[in-house]
VEXLUMLUM-658874 format. One line per field, with one value per residue (C-alpha): residue number from 1; residue in one letter; chain; x, y, z. Coordinates in pm, whole numbers. Last residue first. Layout:
BEGIN
num <- c(NUM,...)
residu <- c(A,...)
chaine <- c(A,...)
xx <- c(X,...)
yy <- c(Y,...)
zz <- c(Z,...)
END
This chain:
BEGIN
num <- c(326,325,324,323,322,321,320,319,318,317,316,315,314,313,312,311,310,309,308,307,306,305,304,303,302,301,300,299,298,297,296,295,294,293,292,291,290,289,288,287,286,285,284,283,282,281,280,279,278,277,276,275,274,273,272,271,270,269,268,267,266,265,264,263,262,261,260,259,258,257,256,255,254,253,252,251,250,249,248,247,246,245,244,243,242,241,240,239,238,237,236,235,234,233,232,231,230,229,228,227,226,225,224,223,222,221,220,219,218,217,216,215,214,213,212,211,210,209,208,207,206,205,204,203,202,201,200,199,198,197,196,195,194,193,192,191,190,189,188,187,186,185,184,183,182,181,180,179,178,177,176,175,174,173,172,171,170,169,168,167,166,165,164,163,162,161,160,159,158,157,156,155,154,153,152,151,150,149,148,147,146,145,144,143,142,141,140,139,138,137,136,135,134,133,132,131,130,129,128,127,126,125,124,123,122,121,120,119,118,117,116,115,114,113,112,111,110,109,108,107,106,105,104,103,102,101,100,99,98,97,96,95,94,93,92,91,90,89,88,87,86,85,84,83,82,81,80,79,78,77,76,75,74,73,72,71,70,69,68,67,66,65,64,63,62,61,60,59,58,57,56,55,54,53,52,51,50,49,48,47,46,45,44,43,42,41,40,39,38,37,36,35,34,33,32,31,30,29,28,27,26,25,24,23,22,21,20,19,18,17,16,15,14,13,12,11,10,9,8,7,6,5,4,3,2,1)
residu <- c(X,X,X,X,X,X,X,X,X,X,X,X,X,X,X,X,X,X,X,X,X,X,X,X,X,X,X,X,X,X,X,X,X,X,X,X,X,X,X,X,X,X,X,X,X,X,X,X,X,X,X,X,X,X,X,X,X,X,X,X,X,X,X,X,X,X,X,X,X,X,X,X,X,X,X,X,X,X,X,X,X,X,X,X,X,X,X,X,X,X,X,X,X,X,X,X,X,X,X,X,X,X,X,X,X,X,X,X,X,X,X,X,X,X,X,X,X,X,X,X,X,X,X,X,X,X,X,X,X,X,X,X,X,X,X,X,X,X,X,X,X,X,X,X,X,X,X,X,X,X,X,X,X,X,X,X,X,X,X,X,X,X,X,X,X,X,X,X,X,X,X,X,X,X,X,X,X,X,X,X,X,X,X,X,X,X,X,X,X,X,X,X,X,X,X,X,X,X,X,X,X,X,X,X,X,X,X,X,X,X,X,X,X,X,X,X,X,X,X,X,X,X,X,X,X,X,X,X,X,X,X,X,X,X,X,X,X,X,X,X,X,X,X,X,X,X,X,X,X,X,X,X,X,X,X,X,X,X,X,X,X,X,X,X,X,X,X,X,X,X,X,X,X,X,X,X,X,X,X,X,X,X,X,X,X,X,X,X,X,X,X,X,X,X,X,X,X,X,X,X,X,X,X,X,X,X,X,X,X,X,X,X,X,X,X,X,X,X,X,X,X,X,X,X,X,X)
chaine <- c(A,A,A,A,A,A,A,A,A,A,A,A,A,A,A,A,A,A,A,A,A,A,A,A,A,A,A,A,A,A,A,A,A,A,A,A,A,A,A,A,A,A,A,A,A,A,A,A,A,A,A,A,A,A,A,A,A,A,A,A,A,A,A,A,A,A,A,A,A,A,A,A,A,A,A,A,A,A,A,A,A,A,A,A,A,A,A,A,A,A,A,A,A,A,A,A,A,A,A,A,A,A,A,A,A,A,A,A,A,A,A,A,A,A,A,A,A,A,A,A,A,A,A,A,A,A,A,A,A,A,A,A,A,A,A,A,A,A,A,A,A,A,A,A,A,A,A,A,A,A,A,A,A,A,A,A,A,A,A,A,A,A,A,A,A,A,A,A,A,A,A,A,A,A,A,A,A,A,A,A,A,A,A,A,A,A,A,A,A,A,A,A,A,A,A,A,A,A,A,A,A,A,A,A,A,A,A,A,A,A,A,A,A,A,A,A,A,A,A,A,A,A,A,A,A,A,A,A,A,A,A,A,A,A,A,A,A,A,A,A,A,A,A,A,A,A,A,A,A,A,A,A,A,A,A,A,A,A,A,A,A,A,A,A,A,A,A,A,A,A,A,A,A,A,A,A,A,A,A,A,A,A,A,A,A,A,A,A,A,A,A,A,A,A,A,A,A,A,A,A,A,A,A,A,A,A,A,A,A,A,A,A,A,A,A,A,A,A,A,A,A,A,A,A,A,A)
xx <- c(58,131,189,446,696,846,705,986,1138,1418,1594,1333,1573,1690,1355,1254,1508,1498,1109,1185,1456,1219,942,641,332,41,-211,-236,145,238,-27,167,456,402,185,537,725,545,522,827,920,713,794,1196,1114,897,1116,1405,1199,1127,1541,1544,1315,1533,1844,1846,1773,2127,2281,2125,1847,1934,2252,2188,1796,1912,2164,1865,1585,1826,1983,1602,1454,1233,1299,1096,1055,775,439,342,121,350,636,426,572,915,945,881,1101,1387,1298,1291,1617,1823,1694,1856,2188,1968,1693,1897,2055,1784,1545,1832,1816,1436,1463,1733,1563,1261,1352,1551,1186,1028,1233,1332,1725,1744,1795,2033,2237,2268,2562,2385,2090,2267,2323,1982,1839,2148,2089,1649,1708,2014,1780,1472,1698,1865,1631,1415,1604,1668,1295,1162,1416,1226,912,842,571,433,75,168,315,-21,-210,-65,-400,-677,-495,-399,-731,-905,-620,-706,-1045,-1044,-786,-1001,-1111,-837,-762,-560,-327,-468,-290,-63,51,381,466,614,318,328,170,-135,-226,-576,-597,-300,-223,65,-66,-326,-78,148,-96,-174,249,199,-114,37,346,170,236,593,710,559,870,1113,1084,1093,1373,1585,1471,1566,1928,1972,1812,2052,2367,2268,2412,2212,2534,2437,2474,2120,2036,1737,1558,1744,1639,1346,1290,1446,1223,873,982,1044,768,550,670,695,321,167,342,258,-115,-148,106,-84,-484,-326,-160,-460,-638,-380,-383,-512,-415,-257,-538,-823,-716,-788,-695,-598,-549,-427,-169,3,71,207,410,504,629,854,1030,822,1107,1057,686,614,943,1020,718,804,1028,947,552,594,769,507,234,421,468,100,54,281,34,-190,171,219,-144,-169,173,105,-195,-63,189,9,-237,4,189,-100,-228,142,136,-171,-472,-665,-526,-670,-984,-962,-887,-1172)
yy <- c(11059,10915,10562,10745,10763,11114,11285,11506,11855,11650,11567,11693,11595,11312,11207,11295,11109,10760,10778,10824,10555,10340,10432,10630,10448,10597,10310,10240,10275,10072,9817,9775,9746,9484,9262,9259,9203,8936,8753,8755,8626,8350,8297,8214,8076,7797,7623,7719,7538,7208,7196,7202,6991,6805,6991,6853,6516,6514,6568,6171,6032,5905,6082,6413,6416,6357,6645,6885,6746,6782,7146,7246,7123,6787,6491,6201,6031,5922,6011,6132,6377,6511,6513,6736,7115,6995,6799,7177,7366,7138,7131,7518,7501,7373,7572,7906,7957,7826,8042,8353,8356,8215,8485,8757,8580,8635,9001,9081,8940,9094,9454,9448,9334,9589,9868,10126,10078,10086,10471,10419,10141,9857,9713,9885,9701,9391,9521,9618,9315,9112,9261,9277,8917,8845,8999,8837,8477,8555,8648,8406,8108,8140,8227,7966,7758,7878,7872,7452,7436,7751,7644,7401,7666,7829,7514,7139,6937,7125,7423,7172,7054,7382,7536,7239,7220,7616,7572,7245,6917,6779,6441,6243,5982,5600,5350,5018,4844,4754,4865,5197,5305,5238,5560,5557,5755,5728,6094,6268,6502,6702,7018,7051,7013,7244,7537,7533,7563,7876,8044,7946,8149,8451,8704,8590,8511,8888,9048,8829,8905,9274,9221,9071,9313,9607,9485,9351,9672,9885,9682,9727,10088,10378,10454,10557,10952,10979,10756,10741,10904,10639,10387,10460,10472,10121,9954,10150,9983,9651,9670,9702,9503,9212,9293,9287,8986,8804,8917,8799,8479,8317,8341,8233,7928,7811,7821,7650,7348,7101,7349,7037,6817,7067,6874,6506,6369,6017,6000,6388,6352,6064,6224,6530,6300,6129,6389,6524,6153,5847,5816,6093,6099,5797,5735,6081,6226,6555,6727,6561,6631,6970,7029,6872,7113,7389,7337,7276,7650,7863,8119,8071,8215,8506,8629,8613,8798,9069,9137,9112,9366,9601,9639,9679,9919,10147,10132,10204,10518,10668,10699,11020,10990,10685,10759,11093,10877,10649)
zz <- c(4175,4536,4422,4240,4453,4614,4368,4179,4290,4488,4112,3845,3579,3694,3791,3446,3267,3488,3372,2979,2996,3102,2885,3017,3065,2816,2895,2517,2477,2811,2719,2389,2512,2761,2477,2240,2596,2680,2383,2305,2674,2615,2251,2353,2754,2646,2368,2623,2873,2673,2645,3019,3086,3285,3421,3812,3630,3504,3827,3884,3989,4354,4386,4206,4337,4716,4731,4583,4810,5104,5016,4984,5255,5342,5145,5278,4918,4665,4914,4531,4688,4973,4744,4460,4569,4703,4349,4163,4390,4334,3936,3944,4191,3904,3636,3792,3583,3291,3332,3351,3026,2840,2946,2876,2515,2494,2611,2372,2097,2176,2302,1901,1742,1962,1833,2053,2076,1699,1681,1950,1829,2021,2276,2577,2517,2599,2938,2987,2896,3067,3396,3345,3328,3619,3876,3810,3773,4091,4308,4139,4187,4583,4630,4470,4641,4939,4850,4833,5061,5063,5115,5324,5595,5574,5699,5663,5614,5615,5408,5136,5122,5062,4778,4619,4609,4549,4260,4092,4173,4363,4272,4595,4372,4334,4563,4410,4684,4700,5067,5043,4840,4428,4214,4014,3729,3572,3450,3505,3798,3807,3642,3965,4216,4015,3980,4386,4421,4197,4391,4697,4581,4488,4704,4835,4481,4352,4656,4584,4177,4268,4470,4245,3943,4129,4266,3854,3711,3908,3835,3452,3477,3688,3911,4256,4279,4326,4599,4729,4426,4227,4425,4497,4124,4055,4323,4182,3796,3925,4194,3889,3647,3936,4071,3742,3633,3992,3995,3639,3656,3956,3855,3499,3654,3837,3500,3347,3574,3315,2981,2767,2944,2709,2417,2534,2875,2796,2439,2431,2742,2588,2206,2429,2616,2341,2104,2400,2509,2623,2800,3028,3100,3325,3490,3560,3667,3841,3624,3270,3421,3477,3145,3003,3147,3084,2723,2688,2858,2635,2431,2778,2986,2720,2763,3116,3220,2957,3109,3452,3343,3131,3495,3747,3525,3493,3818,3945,3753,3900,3677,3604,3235,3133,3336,3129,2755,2840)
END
């Protein structure tokens, strides 16, 4: 084990402590998901039954497993997407600095890397993540009202490849990213703004405490917080783009409409639901994901951050010119 460790490139070894980090912090969170799908997506039904109802709602009519309906479809998404986002993160911020090595390797750096490594795992995996709502909007024996009172059961797909199947039939590639681009406005920013304030809150820490996990935690939940909250409006945009077509609720179409039309017709408040829900997601999430990061990165033997700006420094024009070459 320790020479196929070893015999590994780099990128491998990110690639793989990020997905794995990406799939066990986003099962740890799943029925939190699933409601804060349904508070954006289901107003009527889910939001004044409140938090304790919906979950007390989803377990009479769905039973345990209905907190992870659309879970599965969400783990195929987050692996590929956390491995590819720690990974491009990392390979962005070395070109970069190999690029250009007089640029200044502040928090800047990690917010221009972490935008377009979030841009870059969005356009990968989006039909993976629009697949995963479909699926965690559906409840069992829901109905919705057509434009002419009559009361018509929603479409049930039977799983990702039902879904991903039917969706292709019907609207072809361009339904399958349906929604992606106020994915793509929010995650520039929010990728970019949460490796900003991690490293910039970093900054402001000791440096014999600048290594512990429990100090990488904090700072990496509160960066989480940070950036989800400048960016929450376009996740619930993104999130009624992705279910319009099954709901047949409205005739938005892009992004500026769907977001004008949900501040008049429901409110600015709405553009902020789930909000609360999220920060109870975001906090153990992100815990989680760094605590399971690191720890990949020690058993994989991935050098630190700080470690990997230091050697290229170091090296200057002497070093690999990336390392999906090593």
């Amino acid at each position: 084990m320790e020479g196929i460790i070893d015999g590994m490139p780099l990128f491998a070894k990110e690639l793989i402590a990020g997905g794995v980090s990406g799939g066990v912090a986003k099962s740890a969170v799943a029925p939190l998901e699933r409601v804060k799908i349904l508070f954006q997506t289901r107003r009527a039904e889910f939001k004044s039954a409140g938090l304790l109802g919906s979950f007390v709602k989803i377990a009479k009519t769905e039973g345990p497993l209905g907190f992870y309906r659309g879970n599965g479809a969400s783990i195929v998404r987050i692996v590929p997407y956390a491995a590819l986002h720690y990974m491009a993160y990392e390979e962005y911020k070395r070109w970069i600095i190999q690029s250009f090595p007089n640029v200044w390797r502040g928090p800047v750096l990690d917010l221009v890397a972490g935008s377009f490594a979030g841009g870059t795992a969005v356009l990968f995996t989006y039909p993976l993540d629009l697949v995963r709502t479909k699926l965690a909007y559906q409840v069992v024996g829901s109905s919705v009202s057509s434009l002419n009172g009559l009361v018509l059961q929603e479409q049930a797909y039977k799983g990702i490849i039902d879904c991903f199947s039917k969706i292709f039939r019907e609207s072809g590639v361009r339904g399958l990213y349906r929604g992606v681009a106020p994915s793509l406005y929010g995650i520039f920013p929010y990728a970019g703004l949460k490796f900003y304030f991690f490293e910039e809150m970093k900054r402001y820490v000791p440096d014999e405490h600048r290594n512990d996990i429990t100090v990488k935690l904090i700072c990496g939940s509160v960066a989480g917080l940070l950036g989800q909250t400048f960016t929450y409006p376009l996740d619930v945009v993104r999130r009624q783009m992705q279910v319009q077509q099954a709901s047949n609720a409205n005739n938005m179409k892009g992004t500026l409409e769907t977001l004008i039309a949900i501040a008049r017709e429901q409110g600015w408040k709405q553009l902020f639901s789930g909000l609360s829900l999220n920060y109870l997601k975001v906090v153990p999430s992100v815990a989680i994901g760094f605590t399971v990061y690191d720890t990949m990165k020690v058993l994989l033997q991935v050098p630190s951050r700080e470690e990997a700006v230091i050697d290229l420094v170091t090296n200057g024009q002497n070093s690999q010119p990336s390392s999906f070459h090593s």
